[in-house]
C-alpha positions as a Markdown table, in Angstrom:
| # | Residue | x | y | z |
|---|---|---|---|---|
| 1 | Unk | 48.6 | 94.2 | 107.2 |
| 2 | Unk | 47.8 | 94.1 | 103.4 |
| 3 | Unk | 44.1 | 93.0 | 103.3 |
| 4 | Unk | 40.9 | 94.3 | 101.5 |
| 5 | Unk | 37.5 | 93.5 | 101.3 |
| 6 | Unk | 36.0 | 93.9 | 97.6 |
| 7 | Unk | 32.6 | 92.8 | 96.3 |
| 8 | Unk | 31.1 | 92.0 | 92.8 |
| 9 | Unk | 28.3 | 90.9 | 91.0 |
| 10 | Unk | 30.4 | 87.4 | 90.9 |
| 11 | Unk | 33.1 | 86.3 | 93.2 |
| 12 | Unk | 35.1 | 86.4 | 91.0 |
| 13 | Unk | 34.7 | 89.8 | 90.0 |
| 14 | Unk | 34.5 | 90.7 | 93.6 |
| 15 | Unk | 38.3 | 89.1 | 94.0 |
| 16 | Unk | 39.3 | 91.1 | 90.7 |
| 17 | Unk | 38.3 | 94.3 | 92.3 |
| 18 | Unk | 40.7 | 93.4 | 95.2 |
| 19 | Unk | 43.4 | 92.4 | 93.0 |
| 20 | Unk | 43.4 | 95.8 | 91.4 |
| 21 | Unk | 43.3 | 97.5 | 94.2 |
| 22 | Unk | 46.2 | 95.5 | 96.4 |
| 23 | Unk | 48.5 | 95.7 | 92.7 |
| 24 | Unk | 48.9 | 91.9 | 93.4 |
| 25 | Unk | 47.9 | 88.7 | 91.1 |
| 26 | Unk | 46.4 | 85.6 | 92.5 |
| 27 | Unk | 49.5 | 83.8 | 93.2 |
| 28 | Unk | 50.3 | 86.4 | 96.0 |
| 29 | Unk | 46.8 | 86.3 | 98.1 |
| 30 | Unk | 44.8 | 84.1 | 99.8 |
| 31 | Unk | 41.3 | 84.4 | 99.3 |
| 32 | Unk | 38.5 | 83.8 | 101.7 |
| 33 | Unk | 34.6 | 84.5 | 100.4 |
| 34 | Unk | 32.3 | 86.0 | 102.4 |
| 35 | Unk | 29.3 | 86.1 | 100.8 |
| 36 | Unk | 29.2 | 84.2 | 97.3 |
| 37 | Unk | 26.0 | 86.6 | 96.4 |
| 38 | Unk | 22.8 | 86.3 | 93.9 |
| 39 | Unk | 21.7 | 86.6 | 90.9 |
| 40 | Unk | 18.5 | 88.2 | 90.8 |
| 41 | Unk | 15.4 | 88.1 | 88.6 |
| 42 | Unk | 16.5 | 87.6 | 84.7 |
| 43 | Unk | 20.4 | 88.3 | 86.3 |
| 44 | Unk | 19.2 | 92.1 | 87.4 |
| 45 | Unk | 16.3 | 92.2 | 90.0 |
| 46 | Unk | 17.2 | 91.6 | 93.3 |
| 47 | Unk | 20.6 | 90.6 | 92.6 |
| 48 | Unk | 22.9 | 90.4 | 95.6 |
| 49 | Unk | 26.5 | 91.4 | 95.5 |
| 50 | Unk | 29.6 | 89.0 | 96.6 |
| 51 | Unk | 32.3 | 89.5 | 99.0 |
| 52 | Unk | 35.6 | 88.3 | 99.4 |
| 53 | Unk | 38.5 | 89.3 | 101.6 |
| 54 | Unk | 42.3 | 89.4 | 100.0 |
| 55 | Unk | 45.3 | 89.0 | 102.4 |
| 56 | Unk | 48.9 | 89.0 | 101.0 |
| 57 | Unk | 50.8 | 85.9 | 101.7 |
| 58 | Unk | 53.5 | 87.6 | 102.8 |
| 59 | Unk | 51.3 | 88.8 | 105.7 |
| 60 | Unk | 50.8 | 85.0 | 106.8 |
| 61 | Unk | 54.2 | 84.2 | 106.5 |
| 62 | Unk | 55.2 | 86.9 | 109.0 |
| 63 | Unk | 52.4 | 85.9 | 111.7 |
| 64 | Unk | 54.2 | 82.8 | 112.1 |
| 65 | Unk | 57.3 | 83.7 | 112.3 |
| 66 | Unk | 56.5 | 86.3 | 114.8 |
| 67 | Unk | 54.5 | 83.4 | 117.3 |
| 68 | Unk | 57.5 | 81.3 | 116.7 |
| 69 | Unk | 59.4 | 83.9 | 117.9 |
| 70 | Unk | 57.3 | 84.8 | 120.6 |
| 71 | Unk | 57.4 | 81.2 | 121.9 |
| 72 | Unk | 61.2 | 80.3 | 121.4 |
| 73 | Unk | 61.5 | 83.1 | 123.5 |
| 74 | Unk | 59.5 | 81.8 | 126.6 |
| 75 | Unk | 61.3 | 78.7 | 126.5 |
| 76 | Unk | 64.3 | 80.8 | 127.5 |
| 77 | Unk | 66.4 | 79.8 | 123.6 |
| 78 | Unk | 65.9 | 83.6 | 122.4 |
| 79 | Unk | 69.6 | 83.3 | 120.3 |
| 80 | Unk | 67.7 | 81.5 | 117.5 |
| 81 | Unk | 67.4 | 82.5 | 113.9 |
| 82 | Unk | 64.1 | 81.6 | 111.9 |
| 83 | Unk | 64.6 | 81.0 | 107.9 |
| 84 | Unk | 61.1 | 80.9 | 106.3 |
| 85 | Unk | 60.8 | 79.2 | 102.6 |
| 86 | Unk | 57.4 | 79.7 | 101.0 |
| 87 | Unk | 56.7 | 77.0 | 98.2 |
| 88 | Unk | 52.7 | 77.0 | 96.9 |
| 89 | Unk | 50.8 | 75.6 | 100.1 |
| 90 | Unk | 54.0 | 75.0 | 102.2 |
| 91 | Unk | 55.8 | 77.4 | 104.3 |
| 92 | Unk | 58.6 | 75.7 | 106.3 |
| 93 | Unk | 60.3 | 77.6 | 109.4 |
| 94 | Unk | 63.8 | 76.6 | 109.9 |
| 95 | Unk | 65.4 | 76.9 | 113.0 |
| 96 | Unk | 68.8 | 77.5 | 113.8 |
| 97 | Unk | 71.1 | 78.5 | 116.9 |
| 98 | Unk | 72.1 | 77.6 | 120.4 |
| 99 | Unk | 70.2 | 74.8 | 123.0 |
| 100 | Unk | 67.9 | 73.6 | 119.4 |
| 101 | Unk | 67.6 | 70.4 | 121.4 |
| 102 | Unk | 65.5 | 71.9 | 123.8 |
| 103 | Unk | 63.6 | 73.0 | 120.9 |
| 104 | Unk | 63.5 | 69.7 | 119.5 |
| 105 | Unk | 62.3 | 67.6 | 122.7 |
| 106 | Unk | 62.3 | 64.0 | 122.6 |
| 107 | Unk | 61.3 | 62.5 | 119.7 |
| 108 | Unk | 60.9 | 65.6 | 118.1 |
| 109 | Unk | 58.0 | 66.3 | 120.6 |
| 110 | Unk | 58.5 | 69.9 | 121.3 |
| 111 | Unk | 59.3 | 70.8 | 117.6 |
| 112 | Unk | 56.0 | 69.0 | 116.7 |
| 113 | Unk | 53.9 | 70.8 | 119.3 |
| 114 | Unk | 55.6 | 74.2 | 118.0 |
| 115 | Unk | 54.6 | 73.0 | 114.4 |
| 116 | Unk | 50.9 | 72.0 | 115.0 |
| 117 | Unk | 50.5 | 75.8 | 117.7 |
| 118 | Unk | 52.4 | 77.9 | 114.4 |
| 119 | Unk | 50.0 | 76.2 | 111.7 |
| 120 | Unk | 46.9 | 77.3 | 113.9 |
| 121 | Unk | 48.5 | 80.9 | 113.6 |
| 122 | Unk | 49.1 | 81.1 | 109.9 |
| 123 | Unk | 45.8 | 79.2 | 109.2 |
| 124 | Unk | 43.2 | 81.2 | 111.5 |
| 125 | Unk | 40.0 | 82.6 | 109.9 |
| 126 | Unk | 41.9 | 81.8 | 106.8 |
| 127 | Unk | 40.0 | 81.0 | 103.2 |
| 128 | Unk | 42.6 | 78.1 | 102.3 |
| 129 | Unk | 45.0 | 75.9 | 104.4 |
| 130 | Unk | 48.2 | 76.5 | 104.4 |
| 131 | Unk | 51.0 | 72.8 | 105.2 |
| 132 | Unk | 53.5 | 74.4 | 107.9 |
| 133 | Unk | 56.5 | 72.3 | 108.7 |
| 134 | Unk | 59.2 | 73.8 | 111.5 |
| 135 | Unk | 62.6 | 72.5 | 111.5 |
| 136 | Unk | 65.2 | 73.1 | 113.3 |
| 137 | Unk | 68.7 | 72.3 | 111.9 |
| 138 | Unk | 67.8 | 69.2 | 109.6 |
| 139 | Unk | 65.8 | 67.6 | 112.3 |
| 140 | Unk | 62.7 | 66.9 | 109.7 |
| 141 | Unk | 65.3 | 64.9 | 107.0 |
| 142 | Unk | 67.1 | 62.6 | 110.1 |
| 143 | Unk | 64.0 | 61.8 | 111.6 |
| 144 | Unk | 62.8 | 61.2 | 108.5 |
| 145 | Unk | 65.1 | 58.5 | 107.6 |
| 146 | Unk | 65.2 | 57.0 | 110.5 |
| 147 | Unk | 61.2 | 56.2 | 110.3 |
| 148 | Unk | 62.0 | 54.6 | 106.9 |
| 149 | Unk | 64.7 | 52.6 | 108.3 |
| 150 | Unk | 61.9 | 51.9 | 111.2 |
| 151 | Unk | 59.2 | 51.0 | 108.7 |
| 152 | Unk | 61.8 | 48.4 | 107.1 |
| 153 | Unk | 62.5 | 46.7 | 110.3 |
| 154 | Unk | 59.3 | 45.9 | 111.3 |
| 155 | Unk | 58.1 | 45.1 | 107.9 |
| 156 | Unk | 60.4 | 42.1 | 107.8 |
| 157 | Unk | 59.2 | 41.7 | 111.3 |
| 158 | Unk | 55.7 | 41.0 | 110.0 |
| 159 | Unk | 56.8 | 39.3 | 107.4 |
| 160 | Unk | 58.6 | 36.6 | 109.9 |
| 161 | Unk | 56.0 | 36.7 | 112.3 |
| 162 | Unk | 53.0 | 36.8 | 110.2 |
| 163 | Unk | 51.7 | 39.1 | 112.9 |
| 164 | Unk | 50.3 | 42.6 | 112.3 |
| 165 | Unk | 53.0 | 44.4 | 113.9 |
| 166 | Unk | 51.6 | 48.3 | 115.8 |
| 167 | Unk | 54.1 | 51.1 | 115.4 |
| 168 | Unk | 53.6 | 54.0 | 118.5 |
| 169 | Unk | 51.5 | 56.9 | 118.2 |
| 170 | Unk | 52.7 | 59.1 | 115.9 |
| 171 | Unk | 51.4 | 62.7 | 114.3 |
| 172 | Unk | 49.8 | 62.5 | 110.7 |
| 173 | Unk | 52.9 | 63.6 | 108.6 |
| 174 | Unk | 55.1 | 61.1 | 110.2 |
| 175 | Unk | 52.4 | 58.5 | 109.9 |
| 176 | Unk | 52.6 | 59.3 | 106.2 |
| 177 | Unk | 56.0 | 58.7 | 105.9 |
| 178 | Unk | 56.0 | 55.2 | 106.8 |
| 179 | Unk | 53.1 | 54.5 | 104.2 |
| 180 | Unk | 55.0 | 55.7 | 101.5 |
| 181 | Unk | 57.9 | 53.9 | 102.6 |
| 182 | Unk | 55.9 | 50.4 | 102.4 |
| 183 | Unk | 53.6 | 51.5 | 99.6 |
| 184 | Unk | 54.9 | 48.8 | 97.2 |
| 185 | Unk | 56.3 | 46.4 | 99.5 |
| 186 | Unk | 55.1 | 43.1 | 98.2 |
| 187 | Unk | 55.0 | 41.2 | 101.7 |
| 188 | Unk | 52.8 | 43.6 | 103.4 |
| 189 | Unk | 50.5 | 46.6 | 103.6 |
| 190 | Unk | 49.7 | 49.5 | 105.8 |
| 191 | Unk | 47.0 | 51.3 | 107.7 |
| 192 | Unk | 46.1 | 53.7 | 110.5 |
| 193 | Unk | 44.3 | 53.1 | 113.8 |
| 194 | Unk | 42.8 | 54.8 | 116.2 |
| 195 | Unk | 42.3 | 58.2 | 117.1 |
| 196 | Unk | 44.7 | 61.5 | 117.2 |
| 197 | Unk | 46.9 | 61.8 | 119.6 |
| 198 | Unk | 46.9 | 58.0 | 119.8 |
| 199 | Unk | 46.3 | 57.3 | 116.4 |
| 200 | Unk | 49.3 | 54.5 | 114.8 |
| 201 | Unk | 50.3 | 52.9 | 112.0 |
| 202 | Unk | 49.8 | 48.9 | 111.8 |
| 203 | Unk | 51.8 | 46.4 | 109.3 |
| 204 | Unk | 50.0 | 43.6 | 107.8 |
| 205 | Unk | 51.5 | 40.7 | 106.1 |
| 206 | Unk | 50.0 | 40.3 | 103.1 |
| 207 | Unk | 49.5 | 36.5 | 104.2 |
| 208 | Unk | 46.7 | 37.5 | 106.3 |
| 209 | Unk | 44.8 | 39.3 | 103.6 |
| 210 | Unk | 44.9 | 35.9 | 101.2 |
């Protein structure tokens, strides 16, 4: 694994240090501080040194492919081929290969327990967070559109009814998908309720706000 720990008078400096000595620029680590350090008296005195530790993305990329791995395995679907796409924060798995519905469970429930166990991996003991989305042959995009078609329904629902109308538990990303589908719906609003795992999305009809 492609990791150092460098110190500095500054935190900066201490990251610098690793930089150099990895032959990597910032866009390729993730950084996690250890010790932010001290100046001491008039900047000199006493002053205590910073410590940061580098990784190499690449490095985190690999750990979750590797648990992904490990656990497509155990569920007895080992023919499966894992695609990984790195963009800024996001690194998206994508699944492909024979019995990817057992992968997916229903509702996606399976594939969204693998997502939430693979982001603990890649974002252990890490300095920043990293979004990790698994996918398994265009699952993401079709559920996707259904929840917008979803969100539409039961908006004009609301509207009819004049009723807040409660959508089922749902994890956070999915939650999010129906608020941006209603963000600028003129007849009604959205907002969470609850707590995780039973946290939901409720319509409002505008009406109710007046």
């Amino acid at each position: 694994m492609r990791e150092i720990t460098a110190s500095g008078l500054t935190v900066e400096e201490a990251k610098l240090n690793a930089l150099d000595q990895l032959g990597l620029n910032e866009d390729q680590v993730t950084v996690e501080v250890i010790d932010e350090g001290k100046k001491g008296l008039f900047g000199v005195f006493g002053t205590k040194r910073a410590y940061v530790k580098v990784q190499e993305r690449e490095d985190l990329v690999s750990d979750g492919k590797t648990y992904l791995k490990q656990m497509v395995e155990q569920m007895g679907t080992s023919n499966v081929d894992i695609k990984v796409h790195q963009d800024d924060d996001e690194i998206r798995y994508e699944l492909t290969g024979d019995e990817i519905g057992k992968l997916i469970g229903k509702r996606g429930q399976t594939l969204n327990a693998l997502q939430y166990l693979t982001s603990l991996v890649v974002n252990q003991h890490r300095g920043v967070h990293y979004t990790v989305v698994v996918d398994a042959e265009g699952y993401r995009e079709r559920r996707k559109e259904t929840l917008e078609q979803l969100a539409n329904n039961l908006a004009k629902k609301a509207t009819r009814t004049e009723e807040d109308v409660f959508i089922e538990p749902m994890p956070s990303y999915e939650r999010k998908i129906i608020h941006t589908a209603l963000h600028d719906h003129s007849d009604v609003s959205t907002y969470s309720d609850g707590q995780d795992p039973n946290r939901r999305v409720v319509i409002r009809p505008r009406k109710l706000d007046d």
